[in-house]
Gaussian input, Z-matrix of N, CA and C with variables (Angstrom, degrees):
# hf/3-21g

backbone

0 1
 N
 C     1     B1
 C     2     B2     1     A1
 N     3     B3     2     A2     1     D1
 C     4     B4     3     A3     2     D2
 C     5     B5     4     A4     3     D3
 N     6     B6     5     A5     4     D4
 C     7     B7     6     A6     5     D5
 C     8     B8     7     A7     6     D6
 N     9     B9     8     A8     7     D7
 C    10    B10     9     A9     8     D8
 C    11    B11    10    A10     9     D9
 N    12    B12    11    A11    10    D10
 C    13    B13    12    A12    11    D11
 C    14    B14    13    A13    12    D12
 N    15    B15    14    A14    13    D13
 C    16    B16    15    A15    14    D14
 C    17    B17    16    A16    15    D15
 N    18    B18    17    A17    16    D16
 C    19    B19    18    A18    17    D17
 C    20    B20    19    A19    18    D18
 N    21    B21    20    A20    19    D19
 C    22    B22    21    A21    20    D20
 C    23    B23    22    A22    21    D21
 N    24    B24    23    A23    22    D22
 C    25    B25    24    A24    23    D23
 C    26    B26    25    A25    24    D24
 N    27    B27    26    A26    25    D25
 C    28    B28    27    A27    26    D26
 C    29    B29    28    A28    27    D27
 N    30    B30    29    A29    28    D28
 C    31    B31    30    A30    29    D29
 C    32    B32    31    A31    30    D30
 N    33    B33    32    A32    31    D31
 C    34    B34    33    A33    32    D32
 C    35    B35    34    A34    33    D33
 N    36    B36    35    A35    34    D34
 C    37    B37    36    A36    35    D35
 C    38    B38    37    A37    36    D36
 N    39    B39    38    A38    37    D37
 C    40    B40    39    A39    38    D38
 C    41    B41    40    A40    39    D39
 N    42    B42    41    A41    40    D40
 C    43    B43    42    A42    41    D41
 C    44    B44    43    A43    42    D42
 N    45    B45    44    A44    43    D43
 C    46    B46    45    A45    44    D44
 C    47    B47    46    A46    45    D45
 N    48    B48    47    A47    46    D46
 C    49    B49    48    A48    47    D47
 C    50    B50    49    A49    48    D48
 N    51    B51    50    A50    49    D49
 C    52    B52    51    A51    50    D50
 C    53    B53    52    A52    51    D51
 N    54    B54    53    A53    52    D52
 C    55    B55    54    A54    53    D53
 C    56    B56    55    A55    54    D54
 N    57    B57    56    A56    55    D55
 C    58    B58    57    A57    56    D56
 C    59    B59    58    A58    57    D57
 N    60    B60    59    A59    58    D58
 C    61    B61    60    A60    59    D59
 C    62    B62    61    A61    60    D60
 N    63    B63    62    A62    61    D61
 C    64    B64    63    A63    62    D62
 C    65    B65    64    A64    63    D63
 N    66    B66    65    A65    64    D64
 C    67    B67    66    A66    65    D65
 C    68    B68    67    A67    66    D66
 N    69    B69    68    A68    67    D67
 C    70    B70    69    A69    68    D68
 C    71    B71    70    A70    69    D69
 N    72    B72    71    A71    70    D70
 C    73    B73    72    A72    71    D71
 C    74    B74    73    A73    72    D72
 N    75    B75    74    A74    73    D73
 C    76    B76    75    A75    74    D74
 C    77    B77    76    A76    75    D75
 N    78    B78    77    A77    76    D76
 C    79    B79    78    A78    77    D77
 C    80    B80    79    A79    78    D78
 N    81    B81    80    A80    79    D79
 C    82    B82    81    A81    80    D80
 C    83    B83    82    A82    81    D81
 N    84    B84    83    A83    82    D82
 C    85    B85    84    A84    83    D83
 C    86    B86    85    A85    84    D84
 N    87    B87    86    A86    85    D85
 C    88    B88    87    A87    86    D86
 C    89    B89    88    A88    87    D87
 N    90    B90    89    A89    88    D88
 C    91    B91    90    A90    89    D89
 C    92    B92    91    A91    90    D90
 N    93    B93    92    A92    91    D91
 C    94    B94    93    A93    92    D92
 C    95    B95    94    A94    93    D93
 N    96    B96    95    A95    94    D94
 C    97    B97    96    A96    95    D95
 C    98    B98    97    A97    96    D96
 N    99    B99    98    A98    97    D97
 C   100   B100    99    A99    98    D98
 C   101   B101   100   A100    99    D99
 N   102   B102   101   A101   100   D100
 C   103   B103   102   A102   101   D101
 C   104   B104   103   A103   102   D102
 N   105   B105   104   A104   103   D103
 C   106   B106   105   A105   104   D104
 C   107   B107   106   A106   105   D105
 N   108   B108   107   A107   106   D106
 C   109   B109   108   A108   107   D107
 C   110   B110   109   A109   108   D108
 N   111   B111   110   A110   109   D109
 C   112   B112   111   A111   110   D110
 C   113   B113   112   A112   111   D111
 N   114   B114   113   A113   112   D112
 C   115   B115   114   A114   113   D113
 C   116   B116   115   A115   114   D114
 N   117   B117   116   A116   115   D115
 C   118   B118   117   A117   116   D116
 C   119   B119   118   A118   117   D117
 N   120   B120   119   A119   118   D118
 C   121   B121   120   A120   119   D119
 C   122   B122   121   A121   120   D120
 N   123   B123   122   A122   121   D121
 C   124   B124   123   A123   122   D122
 C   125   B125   124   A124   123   D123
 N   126   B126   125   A125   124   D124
 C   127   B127   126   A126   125   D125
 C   128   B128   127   A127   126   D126
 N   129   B129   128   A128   127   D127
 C   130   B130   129   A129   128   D128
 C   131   B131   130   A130   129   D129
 N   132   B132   131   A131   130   D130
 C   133   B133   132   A132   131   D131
 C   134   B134   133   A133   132   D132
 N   135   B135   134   A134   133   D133
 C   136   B136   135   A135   134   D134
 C   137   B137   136   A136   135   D135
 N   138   B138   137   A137   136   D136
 C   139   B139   138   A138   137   D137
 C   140   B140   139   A139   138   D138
 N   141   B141   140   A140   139   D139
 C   142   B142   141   A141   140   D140
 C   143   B143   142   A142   141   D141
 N   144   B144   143   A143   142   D142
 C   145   B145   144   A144   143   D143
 C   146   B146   145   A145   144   D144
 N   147   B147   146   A146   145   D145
 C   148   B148   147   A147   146   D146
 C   149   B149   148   A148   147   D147

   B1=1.4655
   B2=1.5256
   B3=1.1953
   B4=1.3743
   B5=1.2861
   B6=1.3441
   B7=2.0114
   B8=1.6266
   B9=1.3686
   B10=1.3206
   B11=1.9323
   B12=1.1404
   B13=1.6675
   B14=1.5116
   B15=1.5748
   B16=1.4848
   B17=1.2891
   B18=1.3217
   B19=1.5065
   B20=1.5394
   B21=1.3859
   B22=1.2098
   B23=1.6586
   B24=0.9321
   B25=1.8557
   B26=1.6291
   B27=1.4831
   B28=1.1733
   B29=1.6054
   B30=1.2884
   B31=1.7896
   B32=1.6213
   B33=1.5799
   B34=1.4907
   B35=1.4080
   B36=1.5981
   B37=1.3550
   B38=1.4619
   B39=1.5007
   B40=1.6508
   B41=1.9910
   B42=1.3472
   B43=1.5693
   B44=1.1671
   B45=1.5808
   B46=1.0021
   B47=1.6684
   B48=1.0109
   B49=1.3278
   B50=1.8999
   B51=0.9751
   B52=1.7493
   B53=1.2500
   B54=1.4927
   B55=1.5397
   B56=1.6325
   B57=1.1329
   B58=1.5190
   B59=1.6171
   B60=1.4459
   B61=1.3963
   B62=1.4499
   B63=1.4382
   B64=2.1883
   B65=1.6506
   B66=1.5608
   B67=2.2485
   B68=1.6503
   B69=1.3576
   B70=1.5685
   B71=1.5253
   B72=1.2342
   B73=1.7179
   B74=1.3985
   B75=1.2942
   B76=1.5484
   B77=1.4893
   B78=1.2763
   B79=2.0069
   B80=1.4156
   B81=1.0665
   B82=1.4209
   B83=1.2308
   B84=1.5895
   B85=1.5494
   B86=0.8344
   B87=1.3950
   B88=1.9480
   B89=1.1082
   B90=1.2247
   B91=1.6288
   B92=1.8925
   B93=1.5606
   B94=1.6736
   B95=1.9260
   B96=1.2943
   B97=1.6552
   B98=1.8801
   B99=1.4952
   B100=1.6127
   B101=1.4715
   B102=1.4200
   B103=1.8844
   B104=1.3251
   B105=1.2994
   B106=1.3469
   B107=1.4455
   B108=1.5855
   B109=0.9000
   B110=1.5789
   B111=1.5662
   B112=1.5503
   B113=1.1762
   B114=1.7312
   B115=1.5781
   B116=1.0595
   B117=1.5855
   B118=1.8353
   B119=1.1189
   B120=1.5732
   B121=1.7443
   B122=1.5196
   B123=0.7656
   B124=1.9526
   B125=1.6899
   B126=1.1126
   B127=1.8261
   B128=1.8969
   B129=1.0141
   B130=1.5560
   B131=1.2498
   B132=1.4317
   B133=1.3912
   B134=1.5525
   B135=1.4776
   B136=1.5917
   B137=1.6268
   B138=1.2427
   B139=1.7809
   B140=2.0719
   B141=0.6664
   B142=1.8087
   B143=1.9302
   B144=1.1232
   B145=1.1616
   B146=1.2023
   B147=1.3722
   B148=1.5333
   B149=1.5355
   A1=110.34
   A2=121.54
   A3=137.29
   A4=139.36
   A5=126.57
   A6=112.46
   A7=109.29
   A8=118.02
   A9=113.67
   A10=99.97
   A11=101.01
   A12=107.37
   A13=110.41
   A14=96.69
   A15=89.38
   A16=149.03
   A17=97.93
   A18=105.94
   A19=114.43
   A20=127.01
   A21=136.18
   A22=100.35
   A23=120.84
   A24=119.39
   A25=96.35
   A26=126.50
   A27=117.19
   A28=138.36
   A29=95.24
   A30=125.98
   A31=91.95
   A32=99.42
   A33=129.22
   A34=95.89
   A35=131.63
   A36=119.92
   A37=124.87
   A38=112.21
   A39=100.38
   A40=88.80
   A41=120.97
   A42=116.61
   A43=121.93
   A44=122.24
   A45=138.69
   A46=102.67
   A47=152.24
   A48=159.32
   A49=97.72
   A50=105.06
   A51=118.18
   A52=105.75
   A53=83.34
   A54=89.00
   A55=112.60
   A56=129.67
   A57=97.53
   A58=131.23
   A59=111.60
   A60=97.95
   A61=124.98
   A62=85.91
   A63=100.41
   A64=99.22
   A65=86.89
   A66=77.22
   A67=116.67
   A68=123.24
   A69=110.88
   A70=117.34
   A71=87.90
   A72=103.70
   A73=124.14
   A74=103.23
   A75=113.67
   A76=140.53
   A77=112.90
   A78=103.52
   A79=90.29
   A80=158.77
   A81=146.32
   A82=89.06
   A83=139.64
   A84=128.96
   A85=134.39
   A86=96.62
   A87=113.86
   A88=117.67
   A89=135.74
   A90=142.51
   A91=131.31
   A92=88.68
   A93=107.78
   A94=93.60
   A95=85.84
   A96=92.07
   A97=116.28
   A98=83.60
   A99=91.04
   A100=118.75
   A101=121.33
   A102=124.46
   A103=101.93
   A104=132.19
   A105=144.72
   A106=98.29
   A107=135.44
   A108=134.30
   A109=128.69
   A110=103.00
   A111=108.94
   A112=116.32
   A113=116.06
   A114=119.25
   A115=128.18
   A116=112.60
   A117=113.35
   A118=109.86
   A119=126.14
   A120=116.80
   A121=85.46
   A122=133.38
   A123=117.04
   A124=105.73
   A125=96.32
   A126=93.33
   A127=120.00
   A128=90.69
   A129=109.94
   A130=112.73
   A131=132.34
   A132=138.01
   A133=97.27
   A134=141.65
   A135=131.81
   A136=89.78
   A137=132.97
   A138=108.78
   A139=94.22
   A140=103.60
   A141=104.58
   A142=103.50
   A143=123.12
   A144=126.83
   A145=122.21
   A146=99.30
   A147=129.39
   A148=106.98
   D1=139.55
   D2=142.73
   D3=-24.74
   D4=93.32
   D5=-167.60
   D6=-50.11
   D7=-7.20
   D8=-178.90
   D9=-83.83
   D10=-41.06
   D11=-177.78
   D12=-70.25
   D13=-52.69
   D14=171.07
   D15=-55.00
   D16=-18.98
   D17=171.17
   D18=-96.48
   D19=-24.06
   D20=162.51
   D21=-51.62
   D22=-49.38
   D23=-163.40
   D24=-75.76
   D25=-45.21
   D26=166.72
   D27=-50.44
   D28=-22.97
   D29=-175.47
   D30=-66.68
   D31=-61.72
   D32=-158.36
   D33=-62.79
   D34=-61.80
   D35=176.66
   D36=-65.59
   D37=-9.95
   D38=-165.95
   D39=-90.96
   D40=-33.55
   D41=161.70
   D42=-41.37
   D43=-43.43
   D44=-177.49
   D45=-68.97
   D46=-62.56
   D47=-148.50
   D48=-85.75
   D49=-29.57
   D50=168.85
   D51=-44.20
   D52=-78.89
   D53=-169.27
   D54=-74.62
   D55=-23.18
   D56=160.68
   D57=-68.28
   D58=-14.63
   D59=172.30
   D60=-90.63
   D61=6.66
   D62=170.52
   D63=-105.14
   D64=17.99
   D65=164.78
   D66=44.47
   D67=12.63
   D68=148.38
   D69=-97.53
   D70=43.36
   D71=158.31
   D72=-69.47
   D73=97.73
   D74=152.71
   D75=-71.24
   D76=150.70
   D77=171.53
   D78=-41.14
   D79=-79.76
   D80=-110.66
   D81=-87.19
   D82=-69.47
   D83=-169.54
   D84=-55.42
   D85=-25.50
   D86=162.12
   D87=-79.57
   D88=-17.06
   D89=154.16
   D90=-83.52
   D91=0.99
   D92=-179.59
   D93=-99.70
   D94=-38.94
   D95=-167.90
   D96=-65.43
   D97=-39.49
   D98=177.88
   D99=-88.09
   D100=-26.49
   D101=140.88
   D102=-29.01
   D103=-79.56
   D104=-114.12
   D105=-104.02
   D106=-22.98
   D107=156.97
   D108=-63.82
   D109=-37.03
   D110=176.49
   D111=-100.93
   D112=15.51
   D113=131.74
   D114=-64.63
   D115=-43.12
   D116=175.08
   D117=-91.56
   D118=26.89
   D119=154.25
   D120=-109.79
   D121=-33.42
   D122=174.52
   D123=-61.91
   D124=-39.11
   D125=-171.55
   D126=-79.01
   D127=-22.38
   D128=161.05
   D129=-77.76
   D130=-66.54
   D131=173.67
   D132=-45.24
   D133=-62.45
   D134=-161.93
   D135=-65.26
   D136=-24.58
   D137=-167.21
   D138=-98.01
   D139=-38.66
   D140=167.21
   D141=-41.76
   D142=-31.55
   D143=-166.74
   D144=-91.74
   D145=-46.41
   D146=174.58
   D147=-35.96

């Protein structure tokens, strides 16, 4: 990833984690959240490897 992306996706998850602990959690944020987490266990796991 890109430091321009990367920090956008960090932006994007820490919004994301907001609003689920203000409980206007929807299926969808709760399904962005759990995507987006088992991107950064793949993305961790590919630099562990590296």
């Amino acid at each position: 990833m890109t430091g321009i992306n990367k920090s956008a996706w960090v932006y994007k998850r820490q919004k994301l984690e907001v609003l689920a602990k203000k409980r206007v959690t929807s299926i969808e944020v709760l399904q962005e959240l759990k995507f987006m987490k088992r991107i950064d266990a793949i993305e961790s796991k590919n630099k562990s490897t590296k």
